[in-house]
MARLUMZA-526674 format. One record per residue (C-alpha): residue in one letter; x, y, z. Coordinates in nm, 4 decimals, always signed. Layout:
BAKE type        x        y        z
BAKE    A        X        Y        Z
...
END
This chain:
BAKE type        x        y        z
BAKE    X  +8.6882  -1.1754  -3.4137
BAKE    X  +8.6396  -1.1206  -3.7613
BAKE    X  +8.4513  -1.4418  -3.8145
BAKE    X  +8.2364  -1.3406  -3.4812
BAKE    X  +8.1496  -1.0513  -3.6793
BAKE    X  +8.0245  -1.2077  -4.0522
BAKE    X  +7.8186  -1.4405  -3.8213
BAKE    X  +7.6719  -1.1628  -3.6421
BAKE    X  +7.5962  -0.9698  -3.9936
BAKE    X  +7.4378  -1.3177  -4.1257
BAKE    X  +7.1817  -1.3544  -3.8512
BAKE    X  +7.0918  -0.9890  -3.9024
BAKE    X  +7.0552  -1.0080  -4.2551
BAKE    X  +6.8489  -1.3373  -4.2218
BAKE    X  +6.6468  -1.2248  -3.9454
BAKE    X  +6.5834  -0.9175  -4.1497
BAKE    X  +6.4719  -1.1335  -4.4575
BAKE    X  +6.2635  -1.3361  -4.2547
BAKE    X  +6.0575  -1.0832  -4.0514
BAKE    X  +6.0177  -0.8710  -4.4523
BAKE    X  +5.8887  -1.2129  -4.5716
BAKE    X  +5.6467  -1.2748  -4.2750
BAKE    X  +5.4676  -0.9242  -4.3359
BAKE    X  +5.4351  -0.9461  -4.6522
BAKE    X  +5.1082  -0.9366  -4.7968
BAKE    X  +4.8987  -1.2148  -4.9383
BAKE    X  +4.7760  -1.1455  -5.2430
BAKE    X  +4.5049  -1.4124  -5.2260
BAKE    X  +4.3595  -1.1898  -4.9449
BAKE    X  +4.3963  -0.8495  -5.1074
BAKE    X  +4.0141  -0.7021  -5.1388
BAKE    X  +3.8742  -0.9786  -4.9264
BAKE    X  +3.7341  -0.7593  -4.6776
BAKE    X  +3.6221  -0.4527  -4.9206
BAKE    X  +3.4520  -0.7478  -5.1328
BAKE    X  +3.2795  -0.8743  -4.8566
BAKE    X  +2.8772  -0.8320  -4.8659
BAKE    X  +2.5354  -1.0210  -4.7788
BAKE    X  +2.3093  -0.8695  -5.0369
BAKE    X  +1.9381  -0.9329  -4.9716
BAKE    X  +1.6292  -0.7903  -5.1577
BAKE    X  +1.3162  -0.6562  -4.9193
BAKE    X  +1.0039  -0.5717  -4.9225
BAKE    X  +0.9331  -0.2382  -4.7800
BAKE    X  +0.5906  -0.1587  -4.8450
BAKE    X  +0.3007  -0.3315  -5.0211
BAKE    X  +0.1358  +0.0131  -5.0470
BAKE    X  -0.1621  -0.2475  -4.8460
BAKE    X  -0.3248  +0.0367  -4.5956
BAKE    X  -0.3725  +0.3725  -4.8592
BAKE    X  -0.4442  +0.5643  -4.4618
BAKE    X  -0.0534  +0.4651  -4.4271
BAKE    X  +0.0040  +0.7293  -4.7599
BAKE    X  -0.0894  +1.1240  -4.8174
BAKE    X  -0.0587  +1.2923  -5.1479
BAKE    X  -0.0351  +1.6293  -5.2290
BAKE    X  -0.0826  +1.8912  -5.5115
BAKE    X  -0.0137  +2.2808  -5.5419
BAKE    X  -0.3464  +2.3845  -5.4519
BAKE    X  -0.3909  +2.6327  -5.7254
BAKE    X  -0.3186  +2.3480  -5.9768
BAKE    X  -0.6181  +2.0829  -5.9269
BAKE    X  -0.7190  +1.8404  -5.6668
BAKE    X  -0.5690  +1.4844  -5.5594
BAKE    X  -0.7317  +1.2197  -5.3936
BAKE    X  -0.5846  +0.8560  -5.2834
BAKE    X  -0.7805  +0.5503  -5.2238
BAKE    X  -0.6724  +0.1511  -5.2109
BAKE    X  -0.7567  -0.0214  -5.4987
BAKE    X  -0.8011  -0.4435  -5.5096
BAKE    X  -0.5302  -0.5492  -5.7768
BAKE    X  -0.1367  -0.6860  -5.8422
BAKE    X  +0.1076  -0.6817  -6.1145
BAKE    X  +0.0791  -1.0539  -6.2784
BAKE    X  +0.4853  -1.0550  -6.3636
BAKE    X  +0.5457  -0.9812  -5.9686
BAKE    X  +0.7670  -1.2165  -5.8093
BAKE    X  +0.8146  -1.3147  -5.4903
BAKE    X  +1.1173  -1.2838  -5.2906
BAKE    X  +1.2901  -1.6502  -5.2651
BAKE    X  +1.4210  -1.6043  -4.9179
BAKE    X  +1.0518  -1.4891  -4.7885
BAKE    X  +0.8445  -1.7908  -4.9365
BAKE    X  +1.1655  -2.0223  -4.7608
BAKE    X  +1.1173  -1.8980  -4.4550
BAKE    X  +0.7230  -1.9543  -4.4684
BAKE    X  +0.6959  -1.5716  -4.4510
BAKE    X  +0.3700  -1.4865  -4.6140
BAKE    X  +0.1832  -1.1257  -4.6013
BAKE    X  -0.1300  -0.9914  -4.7196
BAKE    X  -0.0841  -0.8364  -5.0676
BAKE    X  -0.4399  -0.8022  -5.2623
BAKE    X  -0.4473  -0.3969  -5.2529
BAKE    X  -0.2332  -0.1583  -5.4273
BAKE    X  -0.2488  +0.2570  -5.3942
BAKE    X  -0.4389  +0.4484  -5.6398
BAKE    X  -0.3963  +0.8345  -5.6755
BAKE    X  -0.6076  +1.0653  -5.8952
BAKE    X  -0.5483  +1.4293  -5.9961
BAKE    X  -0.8064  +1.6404  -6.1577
BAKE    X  -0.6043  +1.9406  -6.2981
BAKE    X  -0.7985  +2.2552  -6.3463
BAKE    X  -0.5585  +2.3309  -6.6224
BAKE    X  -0.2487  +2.3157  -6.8243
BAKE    X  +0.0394  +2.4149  -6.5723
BAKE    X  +0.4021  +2.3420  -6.4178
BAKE    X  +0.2943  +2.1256  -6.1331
BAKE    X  +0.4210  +1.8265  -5.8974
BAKE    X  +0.2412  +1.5605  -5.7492
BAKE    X  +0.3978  +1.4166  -5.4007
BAKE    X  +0.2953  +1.0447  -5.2910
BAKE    X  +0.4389  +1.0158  -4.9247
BAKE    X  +0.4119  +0.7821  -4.6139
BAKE    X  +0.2947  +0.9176  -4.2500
BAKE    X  +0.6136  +0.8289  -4.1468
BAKE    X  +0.9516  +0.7745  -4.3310
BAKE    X  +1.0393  +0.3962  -4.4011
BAKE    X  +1.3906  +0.3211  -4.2759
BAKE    X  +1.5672  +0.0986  -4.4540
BAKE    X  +1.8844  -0.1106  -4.2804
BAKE    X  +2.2093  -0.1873  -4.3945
BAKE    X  +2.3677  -0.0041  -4.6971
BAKE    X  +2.1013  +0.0104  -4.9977
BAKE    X  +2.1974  -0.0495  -5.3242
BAKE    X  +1.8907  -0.0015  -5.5510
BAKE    X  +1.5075  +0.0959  -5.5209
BAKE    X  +1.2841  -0.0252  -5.7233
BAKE    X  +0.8431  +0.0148  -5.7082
BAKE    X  +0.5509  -0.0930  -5.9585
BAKE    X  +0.3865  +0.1662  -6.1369
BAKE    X  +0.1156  +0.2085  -6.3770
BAKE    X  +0.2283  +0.4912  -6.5656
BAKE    X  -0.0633  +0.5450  -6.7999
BAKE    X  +0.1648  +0.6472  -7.1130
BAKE    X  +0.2359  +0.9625  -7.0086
BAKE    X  +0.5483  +1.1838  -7.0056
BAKE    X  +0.5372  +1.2464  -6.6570
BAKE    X  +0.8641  +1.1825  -6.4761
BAKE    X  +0.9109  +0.9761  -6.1509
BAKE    X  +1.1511  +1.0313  -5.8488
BAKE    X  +1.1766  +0.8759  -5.4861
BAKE    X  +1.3389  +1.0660  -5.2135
BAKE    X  +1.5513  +0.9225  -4.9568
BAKE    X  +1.6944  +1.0751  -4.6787
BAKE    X  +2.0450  +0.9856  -4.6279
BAKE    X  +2.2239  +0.9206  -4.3105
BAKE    X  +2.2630  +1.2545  -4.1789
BAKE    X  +1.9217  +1.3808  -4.2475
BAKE    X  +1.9996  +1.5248  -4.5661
BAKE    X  +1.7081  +1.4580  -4.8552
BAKE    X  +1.8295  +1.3479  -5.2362
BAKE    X  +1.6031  +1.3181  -5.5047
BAKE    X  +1.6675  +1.0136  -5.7371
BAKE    X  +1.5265  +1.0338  -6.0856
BAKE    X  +1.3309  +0.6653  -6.1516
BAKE    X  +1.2425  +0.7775  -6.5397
BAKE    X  +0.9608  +0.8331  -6.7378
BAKE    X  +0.5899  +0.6777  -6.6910
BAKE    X  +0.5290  +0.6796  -7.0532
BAKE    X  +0.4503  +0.3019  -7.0462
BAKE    X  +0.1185  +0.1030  -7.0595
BAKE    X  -0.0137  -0.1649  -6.7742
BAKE    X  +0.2877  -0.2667  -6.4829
BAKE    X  +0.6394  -0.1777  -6.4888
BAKE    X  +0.8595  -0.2028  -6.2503
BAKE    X  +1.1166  +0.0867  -6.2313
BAKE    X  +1.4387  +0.0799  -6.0570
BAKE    X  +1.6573  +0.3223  -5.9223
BAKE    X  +2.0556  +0.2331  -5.8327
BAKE    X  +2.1580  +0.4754  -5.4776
BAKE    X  +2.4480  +0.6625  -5.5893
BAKE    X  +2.7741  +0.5814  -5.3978
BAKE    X  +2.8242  +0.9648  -5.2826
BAKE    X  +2.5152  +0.9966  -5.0618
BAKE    X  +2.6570  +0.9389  -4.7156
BAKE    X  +2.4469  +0.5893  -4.5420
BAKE    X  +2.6574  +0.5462  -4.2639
BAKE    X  +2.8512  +0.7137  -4.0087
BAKE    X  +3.2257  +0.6302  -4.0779
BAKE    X  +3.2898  +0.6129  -3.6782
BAKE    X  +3.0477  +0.3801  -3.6152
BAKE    X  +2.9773  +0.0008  -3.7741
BAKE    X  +2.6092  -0.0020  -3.6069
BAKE    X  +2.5134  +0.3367  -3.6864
BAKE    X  +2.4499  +0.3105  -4.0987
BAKE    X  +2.1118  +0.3225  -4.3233
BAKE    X  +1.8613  +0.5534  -4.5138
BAKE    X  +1.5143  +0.6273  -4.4843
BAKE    X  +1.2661  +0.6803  -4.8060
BAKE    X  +1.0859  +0.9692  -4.7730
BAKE    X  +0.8575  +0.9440  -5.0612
BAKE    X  +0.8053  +1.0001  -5.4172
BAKE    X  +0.7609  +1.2788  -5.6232
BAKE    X  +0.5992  +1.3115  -6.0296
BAKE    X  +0.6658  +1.5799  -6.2471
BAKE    X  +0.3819  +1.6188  -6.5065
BAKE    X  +0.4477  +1.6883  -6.8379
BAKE    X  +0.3245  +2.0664  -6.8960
BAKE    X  +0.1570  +1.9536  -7.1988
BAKE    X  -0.0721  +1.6399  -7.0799
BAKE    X  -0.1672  +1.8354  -6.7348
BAKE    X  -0.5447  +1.7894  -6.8902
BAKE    X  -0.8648  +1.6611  -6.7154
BAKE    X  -0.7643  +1.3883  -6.4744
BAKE    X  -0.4952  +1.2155  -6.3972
BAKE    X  -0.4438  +0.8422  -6.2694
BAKE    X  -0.1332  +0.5956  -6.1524
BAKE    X  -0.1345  +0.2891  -5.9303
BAKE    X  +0.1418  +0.2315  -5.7204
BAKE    X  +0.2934  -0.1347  -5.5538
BAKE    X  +0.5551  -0.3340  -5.3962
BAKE    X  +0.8145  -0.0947  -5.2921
BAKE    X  +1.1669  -0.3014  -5.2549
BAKE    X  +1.5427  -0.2751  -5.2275
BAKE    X  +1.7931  -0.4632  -5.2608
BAKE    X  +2.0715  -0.3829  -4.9489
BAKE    X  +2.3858  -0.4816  -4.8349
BAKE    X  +2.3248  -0.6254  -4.4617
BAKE    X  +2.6809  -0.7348  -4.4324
BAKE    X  +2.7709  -0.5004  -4.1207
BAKE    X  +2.4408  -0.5493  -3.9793
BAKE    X  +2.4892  -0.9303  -3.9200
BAKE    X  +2.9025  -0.8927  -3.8274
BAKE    X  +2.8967  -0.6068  -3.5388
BAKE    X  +3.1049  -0.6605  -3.2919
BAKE    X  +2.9184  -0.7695  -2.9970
BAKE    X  +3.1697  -0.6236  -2.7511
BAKE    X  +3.1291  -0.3015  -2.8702
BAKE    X  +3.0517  -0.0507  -2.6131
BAKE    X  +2.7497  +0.2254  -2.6463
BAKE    X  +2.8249  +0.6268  -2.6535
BAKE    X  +2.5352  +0.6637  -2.4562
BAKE    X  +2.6799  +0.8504  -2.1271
END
């Protein structure tokens, strides 16, 4: 009976070691899945149609006026995957906008589209081409996040001479997805906003604007589960 018994205890204790060594996890595989992304740069908006854009100034500060202007940055480059997939679009304009301030004041100057520009997947960085004129003035973009709520992401100063192209990284804390959904996820830009310097709001203002791209993680986008059922009843 006794030897019944240590057999009995063996098997358990076995059987125990050999179910804790099946669940155990792999290390190799640790972080596969968080690491997992399909990062792809596009091009949002070749600022091509200037009836696509309205800009806007306080009116007691001066007057604005936009108008498309023939031109391109020389150092622009285009995106890899685009000229492989034969994907060529017109790009000989760029958007122009002029202020005439009627004098030295605290002002801002907004540069938006008709209609938001959605962007999918999870962005990761912004990024536009800007002739800043060498001036002081300070560049943002707003972006709308997932749930409607608008962030305003400083791009820097436009205190540089001829093209630049200025790039902005999305912070990790505003919200691009809805955590109970994989399909439901993105952000839209909203538009951009410059803060003059107080000091050089004198006589008119100009800055050229092109290429707006981002770089996004499309990972979800191209996995969702196909089985997946719509809340939609």
């Amino acid at each position: 009976m006794k030897k019944i018994f240590l057999a009995f205890a063996a098997t358990l204790l076995f059987g125990s070691l050999a179910y804790a060594q099946d669940t155990t996890p792999n290390p190799a595989k640790i972080g596969v899945d968080s690491a997992q992304q399909r990062l792809k740069e596009i091009s949002i908006s070749k600022f091509e149609d200037a009836g696509f854009w309205r800009v806007a100034i306080p009116l007691d500060a001066g007057v604005i006026t936009a108008r498309r202007m023939a031109g391109s940055p020389v150092d622009k480059k285009p995106i890899p995957e685009e000229v492989a997939a034969g994907i060529k679009e017109t790009d000989q304009y760029v958007l122009g906008v002029k202020a005439e301030y009627f004098g030295r004041t605290n002002t801002t100057i907004a540069i938006e589209p008709i209609r938001p520009l959605a962007v999918p997947g999870i962005t990761k960085t912004i990024s536009v081409w800007v002739i800043g004129r060498n001036n002081n003035h300070k560049l943002g973009v707003i972006v709308e996040d997932f749930f409607g709520n608008k962030n305003l992401l400083p791009m820097g100063k436009l205190n540089f001479s001829g093209w630049k192209q200025i790039t902005v990284a999305v912070p990790p804390t505003l919200e691009q997805r809805n955590p109970h959904y994989n399909n439901l996820m993105g952000i839209k830009i909203v538009g951009f906003v410059i803060e003059p310097e107080m000091t050089e709001t004198i006589g008119s203002y100009y800055v050229y604007f092109d290429d707006l791209r981002v770089v996004t993680d499309l990972f979800a986008e191209e996995n969702r589960d196909p089985d997946d059922i719509a809340d939609v009843w």
